[in-house]
PDB file of N, CA, C and O in Angstrom, chain B, residues numbered from 101:
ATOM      1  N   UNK B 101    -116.352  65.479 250.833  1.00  0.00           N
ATOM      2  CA  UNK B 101    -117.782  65.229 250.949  1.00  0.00           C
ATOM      3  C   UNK B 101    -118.082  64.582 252.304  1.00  0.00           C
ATOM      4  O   UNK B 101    -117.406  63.631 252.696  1.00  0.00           O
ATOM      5  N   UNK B 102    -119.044  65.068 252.990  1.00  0.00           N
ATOM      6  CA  UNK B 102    -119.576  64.518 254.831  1.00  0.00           C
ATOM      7  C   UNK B 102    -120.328  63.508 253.979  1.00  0.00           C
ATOM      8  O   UNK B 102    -120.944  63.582 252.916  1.00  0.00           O
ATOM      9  N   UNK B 103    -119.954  62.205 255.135  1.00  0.00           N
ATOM     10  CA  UNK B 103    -120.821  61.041 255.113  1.00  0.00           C
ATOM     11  C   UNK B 103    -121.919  61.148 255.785  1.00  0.00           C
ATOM     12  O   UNK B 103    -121.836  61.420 256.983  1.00  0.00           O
ATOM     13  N   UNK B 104    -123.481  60.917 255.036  1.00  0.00           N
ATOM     14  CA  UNK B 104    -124.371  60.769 256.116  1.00  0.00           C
ATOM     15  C   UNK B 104    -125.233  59.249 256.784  1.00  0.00           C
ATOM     16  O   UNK B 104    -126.048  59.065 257.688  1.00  0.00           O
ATOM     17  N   UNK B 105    -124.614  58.469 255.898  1.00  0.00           N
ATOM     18  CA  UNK B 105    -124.629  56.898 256.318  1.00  0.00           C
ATOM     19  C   UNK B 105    -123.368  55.859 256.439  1.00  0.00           C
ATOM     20  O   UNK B 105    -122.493  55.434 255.684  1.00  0.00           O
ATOM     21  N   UNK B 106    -123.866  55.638 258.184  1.00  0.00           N
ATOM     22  CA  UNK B 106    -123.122  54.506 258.450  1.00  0.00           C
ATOM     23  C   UNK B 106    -123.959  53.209 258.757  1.00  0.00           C
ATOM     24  O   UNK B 106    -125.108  53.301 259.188  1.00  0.00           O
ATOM     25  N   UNK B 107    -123.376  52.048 258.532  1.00  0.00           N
ATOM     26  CA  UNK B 107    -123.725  51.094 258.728  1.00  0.00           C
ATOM     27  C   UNK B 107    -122.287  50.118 259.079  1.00  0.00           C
ATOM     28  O   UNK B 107    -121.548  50.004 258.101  1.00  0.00           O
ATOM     29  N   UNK B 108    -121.954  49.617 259.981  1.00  0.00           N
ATOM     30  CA  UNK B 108    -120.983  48.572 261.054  1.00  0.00           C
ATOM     31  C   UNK B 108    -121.731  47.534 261.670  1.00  0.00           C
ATOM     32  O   UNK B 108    -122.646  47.807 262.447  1.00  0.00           O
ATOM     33  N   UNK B 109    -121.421  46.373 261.391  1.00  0.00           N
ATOM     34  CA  UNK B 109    -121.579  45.256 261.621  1.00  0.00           C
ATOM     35  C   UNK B 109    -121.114  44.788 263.094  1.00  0.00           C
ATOM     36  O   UNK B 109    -120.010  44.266 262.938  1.00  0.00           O
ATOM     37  N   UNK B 110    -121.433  44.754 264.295  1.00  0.00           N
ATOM     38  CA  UNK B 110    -120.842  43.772 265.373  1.00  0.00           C
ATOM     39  C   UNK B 110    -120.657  42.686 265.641  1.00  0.00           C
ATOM     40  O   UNK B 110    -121.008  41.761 264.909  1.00  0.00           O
ATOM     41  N   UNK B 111    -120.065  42.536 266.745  1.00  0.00           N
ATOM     42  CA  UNK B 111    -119.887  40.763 267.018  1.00  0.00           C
ATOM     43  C   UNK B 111    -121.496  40.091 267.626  1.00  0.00           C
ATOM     44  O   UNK B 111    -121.911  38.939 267.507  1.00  0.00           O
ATOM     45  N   UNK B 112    -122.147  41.251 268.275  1.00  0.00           N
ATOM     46  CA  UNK B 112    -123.170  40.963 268.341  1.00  0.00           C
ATOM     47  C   UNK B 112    -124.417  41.202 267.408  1.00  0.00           C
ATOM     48  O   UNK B 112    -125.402  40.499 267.631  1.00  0.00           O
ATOM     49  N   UNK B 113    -124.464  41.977 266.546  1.00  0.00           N
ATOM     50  CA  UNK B 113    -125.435  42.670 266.088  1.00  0.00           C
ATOM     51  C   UNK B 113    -124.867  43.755 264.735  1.00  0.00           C
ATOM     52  O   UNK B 113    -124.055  43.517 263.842  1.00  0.00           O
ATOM     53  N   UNK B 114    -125.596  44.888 265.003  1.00  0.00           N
ATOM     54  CA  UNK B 114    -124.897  46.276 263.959  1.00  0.00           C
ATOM     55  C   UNK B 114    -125.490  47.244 264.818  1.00  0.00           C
ATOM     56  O   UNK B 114    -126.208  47.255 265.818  1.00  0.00           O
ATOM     57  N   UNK B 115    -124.850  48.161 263.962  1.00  0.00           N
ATOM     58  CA  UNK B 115    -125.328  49.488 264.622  1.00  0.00           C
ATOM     59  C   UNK B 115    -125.068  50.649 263.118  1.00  0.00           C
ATOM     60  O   UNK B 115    -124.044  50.756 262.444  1.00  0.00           O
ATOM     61  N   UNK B 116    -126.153  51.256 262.982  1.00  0.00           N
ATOM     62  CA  UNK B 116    -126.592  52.146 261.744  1.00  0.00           C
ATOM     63  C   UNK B 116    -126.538  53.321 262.344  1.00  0.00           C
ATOM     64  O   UNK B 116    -126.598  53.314 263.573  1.00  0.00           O
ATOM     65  N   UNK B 117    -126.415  54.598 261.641  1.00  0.00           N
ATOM     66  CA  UNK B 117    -126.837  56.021 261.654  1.00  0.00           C
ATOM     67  C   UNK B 117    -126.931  56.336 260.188  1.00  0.00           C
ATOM     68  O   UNK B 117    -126.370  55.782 259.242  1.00  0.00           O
ATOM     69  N   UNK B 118    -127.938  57.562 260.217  1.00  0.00           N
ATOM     70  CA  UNK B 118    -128.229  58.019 259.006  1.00  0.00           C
ATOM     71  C   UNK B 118    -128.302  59.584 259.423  1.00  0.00           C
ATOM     72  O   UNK B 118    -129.247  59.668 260.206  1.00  0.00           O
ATOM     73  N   UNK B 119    -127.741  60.800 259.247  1.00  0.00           N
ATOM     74  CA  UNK B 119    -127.848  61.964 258.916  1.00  0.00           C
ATOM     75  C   UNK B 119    -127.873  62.581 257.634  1.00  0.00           C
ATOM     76  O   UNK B 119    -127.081  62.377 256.714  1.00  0.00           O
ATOM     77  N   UNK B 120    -129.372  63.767 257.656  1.00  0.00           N
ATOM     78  CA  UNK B 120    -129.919  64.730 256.843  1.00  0.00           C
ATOM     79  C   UNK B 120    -128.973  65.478 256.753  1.00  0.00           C
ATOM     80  O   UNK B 120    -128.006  65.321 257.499  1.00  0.00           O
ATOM     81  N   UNK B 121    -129.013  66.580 255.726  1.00  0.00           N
ATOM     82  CA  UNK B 121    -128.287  68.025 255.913  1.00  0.00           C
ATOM     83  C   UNK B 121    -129.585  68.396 256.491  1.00  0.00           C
ATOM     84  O   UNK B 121    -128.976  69.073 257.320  1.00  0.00           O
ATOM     85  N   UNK B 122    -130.654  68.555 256.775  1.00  0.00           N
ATOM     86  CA  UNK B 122    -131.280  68.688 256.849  1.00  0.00           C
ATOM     87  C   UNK B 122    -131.787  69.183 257.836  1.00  0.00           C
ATOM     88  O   UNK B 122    -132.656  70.048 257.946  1.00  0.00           O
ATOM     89  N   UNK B 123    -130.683  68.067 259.268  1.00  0.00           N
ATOM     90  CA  UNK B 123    -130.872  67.991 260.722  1.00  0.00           C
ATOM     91  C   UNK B 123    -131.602  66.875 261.051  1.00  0.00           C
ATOM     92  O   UNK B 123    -131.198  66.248 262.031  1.00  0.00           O
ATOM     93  N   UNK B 124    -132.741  66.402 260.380  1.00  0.00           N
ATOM     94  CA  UNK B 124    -133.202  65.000 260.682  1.00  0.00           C
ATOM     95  C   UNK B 124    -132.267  63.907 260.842  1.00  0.00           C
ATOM     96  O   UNK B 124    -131.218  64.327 260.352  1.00  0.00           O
ATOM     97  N   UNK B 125    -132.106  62.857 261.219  1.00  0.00           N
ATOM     98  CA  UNK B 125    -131.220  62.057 262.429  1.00  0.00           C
ATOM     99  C   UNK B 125    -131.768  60.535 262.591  1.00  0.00           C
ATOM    100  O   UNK B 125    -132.855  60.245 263.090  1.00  0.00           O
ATOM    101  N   UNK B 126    -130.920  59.718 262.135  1.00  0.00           N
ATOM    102  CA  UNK B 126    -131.562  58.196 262.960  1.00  0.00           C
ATOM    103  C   UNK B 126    -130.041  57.485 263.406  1.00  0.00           C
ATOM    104  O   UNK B 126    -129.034  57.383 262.706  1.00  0.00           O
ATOM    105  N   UNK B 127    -130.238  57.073 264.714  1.00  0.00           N
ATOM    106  CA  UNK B 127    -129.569  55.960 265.144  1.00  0.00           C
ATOM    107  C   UNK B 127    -129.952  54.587 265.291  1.00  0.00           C
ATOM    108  O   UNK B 127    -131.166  54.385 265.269  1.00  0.00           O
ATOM    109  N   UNK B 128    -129.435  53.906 265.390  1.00  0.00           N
ATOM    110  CA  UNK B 128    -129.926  52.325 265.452  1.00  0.00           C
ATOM    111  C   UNK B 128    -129.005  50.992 265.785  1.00  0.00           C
ATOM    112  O   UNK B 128    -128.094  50.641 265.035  1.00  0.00           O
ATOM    113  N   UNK B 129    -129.278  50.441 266.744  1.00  0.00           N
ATOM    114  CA  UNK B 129    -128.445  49.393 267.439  1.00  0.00           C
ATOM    115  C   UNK B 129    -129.252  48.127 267.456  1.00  0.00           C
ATOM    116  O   UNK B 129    -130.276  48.150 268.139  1.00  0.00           O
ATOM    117  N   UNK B 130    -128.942  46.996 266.791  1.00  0.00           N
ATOM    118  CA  UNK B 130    -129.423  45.683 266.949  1.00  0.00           C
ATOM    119  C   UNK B 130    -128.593  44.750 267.136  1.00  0.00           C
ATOM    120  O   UNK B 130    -127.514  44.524 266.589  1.00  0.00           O
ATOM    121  N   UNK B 131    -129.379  43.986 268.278  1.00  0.00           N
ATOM    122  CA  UNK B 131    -128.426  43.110 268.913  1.00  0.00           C
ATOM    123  C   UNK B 131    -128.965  41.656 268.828  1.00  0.00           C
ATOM    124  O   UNK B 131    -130.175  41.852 268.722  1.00  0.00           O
ATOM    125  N   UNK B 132    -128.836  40.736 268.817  1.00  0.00           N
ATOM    126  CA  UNK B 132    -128.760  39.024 269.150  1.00  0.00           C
ATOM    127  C   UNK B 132    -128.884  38.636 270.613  1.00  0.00           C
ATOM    128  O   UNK B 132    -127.897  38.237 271.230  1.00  0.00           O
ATOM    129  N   UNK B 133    -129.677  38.709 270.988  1.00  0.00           N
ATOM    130  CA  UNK B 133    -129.520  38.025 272.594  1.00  0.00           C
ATOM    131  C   UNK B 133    -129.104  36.464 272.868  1.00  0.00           C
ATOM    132  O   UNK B 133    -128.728  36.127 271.745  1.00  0.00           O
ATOM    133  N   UNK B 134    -128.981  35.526 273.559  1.00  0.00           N
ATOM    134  CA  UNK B 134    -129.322  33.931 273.287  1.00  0.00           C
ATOM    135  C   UNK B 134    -128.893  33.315 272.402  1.00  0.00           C
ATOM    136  O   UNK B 134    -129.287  32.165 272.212  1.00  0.00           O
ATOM    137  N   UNK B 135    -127.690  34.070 271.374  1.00  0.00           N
ATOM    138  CA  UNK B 135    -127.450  33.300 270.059  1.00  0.00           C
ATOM    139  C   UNK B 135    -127.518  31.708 270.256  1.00  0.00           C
ATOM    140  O   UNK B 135    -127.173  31.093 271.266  1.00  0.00           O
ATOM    141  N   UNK B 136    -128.076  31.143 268.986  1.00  0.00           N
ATOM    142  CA  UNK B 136    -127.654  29.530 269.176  1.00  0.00           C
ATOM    143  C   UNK B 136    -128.804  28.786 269.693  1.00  0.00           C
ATOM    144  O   UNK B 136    -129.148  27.722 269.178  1.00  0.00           O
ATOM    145  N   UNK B 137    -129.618  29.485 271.031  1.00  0.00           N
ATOM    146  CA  UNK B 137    -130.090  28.743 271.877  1.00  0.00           C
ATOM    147  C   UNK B 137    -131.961  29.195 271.463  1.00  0.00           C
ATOM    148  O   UNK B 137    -132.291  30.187 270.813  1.00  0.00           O
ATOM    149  N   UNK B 138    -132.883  28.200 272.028  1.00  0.00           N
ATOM    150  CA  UNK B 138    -134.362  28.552 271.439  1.00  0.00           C
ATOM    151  C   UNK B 138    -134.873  29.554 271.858  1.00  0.00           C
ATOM    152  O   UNK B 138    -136.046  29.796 271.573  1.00  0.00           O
ATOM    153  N   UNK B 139    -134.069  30.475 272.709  1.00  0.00           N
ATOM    154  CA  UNK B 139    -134.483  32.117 273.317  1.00  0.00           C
ATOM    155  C   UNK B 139    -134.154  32.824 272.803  1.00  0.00           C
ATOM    156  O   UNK B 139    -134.296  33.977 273.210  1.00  0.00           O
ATOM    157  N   UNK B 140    -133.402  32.501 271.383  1.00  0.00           N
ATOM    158  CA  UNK B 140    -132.563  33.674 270.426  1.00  0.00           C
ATOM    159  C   UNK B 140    -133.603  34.837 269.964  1.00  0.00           C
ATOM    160  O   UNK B 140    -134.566  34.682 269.213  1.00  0.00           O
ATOM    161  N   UNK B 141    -133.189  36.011 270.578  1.00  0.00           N
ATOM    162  CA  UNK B 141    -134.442  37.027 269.854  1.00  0.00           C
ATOM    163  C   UNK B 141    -133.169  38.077 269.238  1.00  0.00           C
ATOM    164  O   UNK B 141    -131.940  38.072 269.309  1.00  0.00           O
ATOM    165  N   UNK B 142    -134.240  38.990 268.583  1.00  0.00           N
ATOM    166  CA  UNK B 142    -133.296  40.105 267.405  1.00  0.00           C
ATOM    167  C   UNK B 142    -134.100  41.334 268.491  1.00  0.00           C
ATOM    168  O   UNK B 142    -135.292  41.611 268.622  1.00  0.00           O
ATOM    169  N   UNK B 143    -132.693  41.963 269.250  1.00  0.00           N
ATOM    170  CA  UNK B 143    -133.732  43.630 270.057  1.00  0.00           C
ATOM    171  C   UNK B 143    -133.050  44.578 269.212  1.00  0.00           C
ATOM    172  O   UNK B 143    -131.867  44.508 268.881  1.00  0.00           O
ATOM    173  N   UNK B 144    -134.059  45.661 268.818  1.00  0.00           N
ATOM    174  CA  UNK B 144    -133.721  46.753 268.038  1.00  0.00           C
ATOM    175  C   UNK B 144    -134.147  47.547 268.917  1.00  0.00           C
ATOM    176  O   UNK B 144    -135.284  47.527 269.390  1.00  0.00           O
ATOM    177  N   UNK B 145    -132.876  48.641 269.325  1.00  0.00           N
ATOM    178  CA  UNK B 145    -133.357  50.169 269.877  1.00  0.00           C
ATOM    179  C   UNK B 145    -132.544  51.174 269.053  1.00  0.00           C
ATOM    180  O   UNK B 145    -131.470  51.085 268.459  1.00  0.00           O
ATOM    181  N   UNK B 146    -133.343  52.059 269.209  1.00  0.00           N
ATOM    182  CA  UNK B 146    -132.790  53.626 268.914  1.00  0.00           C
ATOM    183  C   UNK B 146    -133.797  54.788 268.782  1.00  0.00           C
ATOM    184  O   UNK B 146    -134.920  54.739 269.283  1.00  0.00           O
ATOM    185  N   UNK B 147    -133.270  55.965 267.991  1.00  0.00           N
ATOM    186  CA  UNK B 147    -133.547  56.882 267.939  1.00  0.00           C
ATOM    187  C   UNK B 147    -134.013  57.631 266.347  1.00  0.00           C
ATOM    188  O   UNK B 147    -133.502  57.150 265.336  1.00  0.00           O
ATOM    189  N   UNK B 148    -134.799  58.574 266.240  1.00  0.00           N
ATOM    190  CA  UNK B 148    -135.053  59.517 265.696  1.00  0.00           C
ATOM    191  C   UNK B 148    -135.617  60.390 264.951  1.00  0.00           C
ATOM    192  O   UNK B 148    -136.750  60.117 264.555  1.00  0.00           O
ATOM    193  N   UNK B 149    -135.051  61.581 264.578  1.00  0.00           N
ATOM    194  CA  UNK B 149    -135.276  62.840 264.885  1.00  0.00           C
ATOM    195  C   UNK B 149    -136.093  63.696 263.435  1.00  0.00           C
ATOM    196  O   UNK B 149    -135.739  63.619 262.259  1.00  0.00           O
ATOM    197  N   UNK B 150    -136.828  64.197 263.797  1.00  0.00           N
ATOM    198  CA  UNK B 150    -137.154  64.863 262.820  1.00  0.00           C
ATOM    199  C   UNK B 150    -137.411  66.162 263.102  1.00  0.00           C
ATOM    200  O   UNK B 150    -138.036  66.595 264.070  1.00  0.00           O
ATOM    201  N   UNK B 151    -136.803  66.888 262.040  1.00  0.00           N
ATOM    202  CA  UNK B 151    -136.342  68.587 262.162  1.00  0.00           C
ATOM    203  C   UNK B 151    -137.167  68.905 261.320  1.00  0.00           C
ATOM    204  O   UNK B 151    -137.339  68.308 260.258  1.00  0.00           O
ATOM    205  N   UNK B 152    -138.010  70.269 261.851  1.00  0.00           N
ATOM    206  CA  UNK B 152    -139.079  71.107 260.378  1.00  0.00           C
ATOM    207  C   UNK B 152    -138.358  72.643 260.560  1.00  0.00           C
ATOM    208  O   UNK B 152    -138.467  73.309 261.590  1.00  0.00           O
ATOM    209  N   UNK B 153    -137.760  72.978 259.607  1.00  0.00           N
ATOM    210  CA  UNK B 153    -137.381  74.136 259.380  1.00  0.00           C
ATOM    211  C   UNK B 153    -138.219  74.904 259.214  1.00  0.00           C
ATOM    212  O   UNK B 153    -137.953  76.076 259.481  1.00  0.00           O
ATOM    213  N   UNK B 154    -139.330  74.624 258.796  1.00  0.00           N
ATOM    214  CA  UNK B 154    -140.592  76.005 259.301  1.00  0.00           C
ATOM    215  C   UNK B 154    -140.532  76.457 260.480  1.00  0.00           C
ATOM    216  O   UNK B 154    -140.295  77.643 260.708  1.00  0.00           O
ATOM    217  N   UNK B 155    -140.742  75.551 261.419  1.00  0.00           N
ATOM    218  CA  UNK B 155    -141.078  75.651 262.402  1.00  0.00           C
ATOM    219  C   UNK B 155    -140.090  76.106 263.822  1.00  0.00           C
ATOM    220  O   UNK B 155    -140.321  76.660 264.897  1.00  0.00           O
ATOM    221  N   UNK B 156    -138.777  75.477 263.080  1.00  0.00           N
ATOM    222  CA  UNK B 156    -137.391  74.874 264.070  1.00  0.00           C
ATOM    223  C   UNK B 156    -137.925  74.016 265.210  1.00  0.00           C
ATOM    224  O   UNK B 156    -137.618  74.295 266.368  1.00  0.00           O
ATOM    225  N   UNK B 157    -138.489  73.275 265.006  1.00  0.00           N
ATOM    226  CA  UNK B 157    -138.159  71.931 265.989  1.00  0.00           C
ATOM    227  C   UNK B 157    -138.115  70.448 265.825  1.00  0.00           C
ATOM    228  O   UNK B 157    -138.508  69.715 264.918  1.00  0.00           O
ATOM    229  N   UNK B 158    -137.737  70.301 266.551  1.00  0.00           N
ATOM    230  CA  UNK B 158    -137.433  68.767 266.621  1.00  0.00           C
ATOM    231  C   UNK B 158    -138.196  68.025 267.232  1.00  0.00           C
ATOM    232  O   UNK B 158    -138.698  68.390 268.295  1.00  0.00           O
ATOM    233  N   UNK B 159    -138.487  66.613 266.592  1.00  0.00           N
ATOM    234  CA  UNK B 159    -139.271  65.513 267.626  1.00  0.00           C
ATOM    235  C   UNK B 159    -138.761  64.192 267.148  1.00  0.00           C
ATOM    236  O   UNK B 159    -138.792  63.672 266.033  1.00  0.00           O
ATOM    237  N   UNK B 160    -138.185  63.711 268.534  1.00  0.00           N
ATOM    238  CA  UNK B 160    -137.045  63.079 268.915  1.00  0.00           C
ATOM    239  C   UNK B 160    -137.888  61.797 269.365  1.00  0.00           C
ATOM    240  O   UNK B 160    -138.580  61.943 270.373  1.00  0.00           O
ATOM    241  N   UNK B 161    -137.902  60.443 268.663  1.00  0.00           N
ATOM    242  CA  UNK B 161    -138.361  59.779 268.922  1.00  0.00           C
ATOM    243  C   UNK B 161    -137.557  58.367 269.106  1.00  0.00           C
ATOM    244  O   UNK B 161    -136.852  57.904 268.208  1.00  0.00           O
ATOM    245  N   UNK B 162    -137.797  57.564 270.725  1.00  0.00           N
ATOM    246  CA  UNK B 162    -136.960  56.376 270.915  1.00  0.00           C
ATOM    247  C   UNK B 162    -137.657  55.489 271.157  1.00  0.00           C
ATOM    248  O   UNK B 162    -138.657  55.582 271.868  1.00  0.00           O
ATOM    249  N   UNK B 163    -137.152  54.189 270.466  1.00  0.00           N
ATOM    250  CA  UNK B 163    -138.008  52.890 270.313  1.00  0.00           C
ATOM    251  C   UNK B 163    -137.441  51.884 270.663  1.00  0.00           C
ATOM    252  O   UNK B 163    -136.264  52.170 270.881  1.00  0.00           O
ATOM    253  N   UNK B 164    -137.696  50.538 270.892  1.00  0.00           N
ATOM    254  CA  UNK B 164    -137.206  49.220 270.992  1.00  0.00           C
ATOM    255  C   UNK B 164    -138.155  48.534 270.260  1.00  0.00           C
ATOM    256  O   UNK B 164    -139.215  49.129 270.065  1.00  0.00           O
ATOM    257  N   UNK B 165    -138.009  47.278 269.751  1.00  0.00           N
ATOM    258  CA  UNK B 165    -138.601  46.270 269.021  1.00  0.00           C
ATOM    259  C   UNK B 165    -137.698  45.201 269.406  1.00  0.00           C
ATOM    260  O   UNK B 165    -136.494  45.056 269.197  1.00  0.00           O
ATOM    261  N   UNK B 166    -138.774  44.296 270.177  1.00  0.00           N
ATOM    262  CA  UNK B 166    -138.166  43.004 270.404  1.00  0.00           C
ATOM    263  C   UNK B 166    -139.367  42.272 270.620  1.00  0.00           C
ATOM    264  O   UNK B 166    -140.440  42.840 270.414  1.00  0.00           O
ATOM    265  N   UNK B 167    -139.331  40.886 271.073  1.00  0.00           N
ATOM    266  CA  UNK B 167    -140.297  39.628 271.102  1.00  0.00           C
ATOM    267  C   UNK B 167    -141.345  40.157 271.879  1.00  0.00           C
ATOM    268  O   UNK B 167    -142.163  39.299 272.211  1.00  0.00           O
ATOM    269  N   UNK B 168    -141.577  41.284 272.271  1.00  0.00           N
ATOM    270  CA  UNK B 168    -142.528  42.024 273.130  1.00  0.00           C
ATOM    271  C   UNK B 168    -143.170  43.059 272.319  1.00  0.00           C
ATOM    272  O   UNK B 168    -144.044  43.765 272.821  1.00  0.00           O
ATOM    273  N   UNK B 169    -142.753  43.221 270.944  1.00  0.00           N
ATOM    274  CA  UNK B 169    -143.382  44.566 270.225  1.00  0.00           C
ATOM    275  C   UNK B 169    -142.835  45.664 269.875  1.00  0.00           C
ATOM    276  O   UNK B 169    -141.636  45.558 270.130  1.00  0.00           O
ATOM    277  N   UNK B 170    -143.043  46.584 269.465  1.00  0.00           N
ATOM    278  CA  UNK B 170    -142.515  48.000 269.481  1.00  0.00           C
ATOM    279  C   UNK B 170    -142.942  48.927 269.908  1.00  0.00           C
ATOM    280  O   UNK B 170    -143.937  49.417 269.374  1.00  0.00           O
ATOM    281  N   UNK B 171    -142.249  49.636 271.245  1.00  0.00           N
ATOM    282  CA  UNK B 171    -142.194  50.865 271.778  1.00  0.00           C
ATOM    283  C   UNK B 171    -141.989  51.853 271.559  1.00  0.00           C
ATOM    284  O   UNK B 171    -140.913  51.905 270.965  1.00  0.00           O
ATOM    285  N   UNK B 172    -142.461  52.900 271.705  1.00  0.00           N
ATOM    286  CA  UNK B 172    -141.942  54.215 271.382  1.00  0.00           C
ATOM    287  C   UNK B 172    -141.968  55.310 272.694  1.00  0.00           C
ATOM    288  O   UNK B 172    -142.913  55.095 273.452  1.00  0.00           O
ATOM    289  N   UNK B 173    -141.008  56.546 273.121  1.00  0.00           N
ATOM    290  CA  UNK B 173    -141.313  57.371 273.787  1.00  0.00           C
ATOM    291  C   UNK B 173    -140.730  58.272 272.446  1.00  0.00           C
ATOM    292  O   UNK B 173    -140.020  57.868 271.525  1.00  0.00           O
ATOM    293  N   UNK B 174    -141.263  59.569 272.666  1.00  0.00           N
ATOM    294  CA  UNK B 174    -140.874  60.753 271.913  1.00  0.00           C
ATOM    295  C   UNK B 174    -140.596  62.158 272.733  1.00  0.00           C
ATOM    296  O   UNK B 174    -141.065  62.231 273.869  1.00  0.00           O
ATOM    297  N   UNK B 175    -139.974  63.092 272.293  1.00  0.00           N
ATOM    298  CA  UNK B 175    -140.317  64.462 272.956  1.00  0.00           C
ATOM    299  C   UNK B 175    -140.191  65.524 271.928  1.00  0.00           C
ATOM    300  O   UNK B 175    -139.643  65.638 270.832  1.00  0.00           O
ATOM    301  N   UNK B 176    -140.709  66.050 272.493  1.00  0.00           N
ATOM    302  CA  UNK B 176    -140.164  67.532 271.051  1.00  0.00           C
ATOM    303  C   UNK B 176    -139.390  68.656 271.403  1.00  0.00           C
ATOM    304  O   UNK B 176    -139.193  68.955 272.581  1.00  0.00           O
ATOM    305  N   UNK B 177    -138.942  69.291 270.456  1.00  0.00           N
ATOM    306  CA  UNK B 177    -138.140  70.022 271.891  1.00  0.00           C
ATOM    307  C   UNK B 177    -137.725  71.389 270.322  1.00  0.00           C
ATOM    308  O   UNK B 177    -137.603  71.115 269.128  1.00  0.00           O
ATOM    309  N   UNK B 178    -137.666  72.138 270.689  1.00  0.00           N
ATOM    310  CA  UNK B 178    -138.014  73.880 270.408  1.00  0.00           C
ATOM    311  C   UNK B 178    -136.633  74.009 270.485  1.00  0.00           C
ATOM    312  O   UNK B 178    -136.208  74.105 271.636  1.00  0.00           O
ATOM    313  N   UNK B 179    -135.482  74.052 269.239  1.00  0.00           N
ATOM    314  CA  UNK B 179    -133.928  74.306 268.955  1.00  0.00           C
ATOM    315  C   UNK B 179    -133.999  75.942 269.017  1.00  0.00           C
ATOM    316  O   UNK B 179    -132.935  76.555 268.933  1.00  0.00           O
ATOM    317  N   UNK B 180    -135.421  76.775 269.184  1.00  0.00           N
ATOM    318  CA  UNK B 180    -134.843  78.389 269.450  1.00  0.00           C
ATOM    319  C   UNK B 180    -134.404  78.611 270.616  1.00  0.00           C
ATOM    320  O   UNK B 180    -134.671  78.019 271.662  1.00  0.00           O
ATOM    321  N   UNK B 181    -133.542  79.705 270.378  1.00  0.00           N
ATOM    322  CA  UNK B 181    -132.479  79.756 271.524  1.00  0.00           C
ATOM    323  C   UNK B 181    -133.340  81.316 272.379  1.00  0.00           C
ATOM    324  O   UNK B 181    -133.951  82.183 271.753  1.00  0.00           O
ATOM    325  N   UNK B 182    -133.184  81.295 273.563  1.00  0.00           N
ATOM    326  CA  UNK B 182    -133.512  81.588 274.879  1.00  0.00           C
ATOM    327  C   UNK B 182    -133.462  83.390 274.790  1.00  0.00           C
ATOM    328  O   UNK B 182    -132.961  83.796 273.741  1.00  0.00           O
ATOM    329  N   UNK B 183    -133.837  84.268 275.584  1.00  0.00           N
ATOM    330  CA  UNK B 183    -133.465  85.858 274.991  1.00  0.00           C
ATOM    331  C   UNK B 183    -132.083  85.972 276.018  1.00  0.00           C
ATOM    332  O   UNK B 183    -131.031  86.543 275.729  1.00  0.00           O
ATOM    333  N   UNK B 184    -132.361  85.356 277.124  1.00  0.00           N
ATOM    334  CA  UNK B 184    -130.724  85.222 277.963  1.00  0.00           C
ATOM    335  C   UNK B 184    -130.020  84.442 277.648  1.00  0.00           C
ATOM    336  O   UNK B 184    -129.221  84.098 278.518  1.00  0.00           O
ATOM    337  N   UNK B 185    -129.926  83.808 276.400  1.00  0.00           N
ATOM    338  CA  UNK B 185    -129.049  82.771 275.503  1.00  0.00           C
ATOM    339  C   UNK B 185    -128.731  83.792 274.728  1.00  0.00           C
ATOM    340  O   UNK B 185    -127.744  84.484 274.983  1.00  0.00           O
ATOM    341  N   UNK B 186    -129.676  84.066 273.476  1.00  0.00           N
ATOM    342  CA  UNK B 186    -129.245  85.779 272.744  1.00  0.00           C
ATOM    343  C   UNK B 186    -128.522  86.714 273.129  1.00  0.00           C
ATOM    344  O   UNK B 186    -127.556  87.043 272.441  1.00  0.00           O
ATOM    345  N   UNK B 187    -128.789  87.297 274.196  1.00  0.00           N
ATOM    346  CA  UNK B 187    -128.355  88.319 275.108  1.00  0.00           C
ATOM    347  C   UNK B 187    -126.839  88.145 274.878  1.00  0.00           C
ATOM    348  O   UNK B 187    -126.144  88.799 274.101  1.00  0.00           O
ATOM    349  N   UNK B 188    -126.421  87.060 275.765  1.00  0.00           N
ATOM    350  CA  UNK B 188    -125.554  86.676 275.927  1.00  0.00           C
ATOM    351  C   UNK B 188    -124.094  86.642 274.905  1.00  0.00           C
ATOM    352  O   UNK B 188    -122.926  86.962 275.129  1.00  0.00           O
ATOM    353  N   UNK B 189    -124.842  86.057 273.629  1.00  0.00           N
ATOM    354  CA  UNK B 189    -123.756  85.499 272.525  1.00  0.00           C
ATOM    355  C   UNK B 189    -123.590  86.904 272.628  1.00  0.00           C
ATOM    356  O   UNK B 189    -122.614  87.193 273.320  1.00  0.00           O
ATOM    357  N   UNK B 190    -124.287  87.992 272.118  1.00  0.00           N
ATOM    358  CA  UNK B 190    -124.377  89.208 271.401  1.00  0.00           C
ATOM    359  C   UNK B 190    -123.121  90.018 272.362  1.00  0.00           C
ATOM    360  O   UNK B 190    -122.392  90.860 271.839  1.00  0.00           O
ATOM    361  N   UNK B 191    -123.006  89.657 273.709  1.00  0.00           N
ATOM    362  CA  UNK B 191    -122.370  91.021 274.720  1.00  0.00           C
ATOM    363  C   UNK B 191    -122.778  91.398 275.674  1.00  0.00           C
ATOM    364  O   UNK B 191    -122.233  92.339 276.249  1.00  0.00           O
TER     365      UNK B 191
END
């Protein structure tokens, strides 16, 4: 049986993933900056993804959350393959 959740603990922080069969996708890294001291903040970055099989695409979204808020950039991005990609596999 494929695992689709991890979760690992660091010396600083953790770091998570979660995979769909699906193709949908999350990564995730949180860290401790300042331990100990009155600047101690919790930064969370990562990623992800969401796959629509109607459609085939993906939109790939990366964030941070720290003492400043939460960010996001995203992109989307079209997993059909190219006719000189096709071409190609075929011969």
């Amino acid at each position: 049986m494929q695992e689709f959740y991890k979760f690992a603990p660091t010396e600083q922080g953790y770091r998570f993933s979660l995979d769909d069969p699906n193709g949908s996708k999350r990564d995730e890294m949180g860290v401790i900056l300042n331990p100990g001291t009155p600047e101690q903040q919790l930064v969370v970055m990562g990623t992800y993804t969401v796959y629509d099989e109607k459609t085939d695409i993906e939109t790939i979204t990366m964030y941070t959350a720290d003492k400043d808020g939460y960010r996001t950039r995203y992109k989307i991005k079209n997993r059909k393959l190219s006719a000189s990609a096709l071409k190609s596999a075929v011969g």
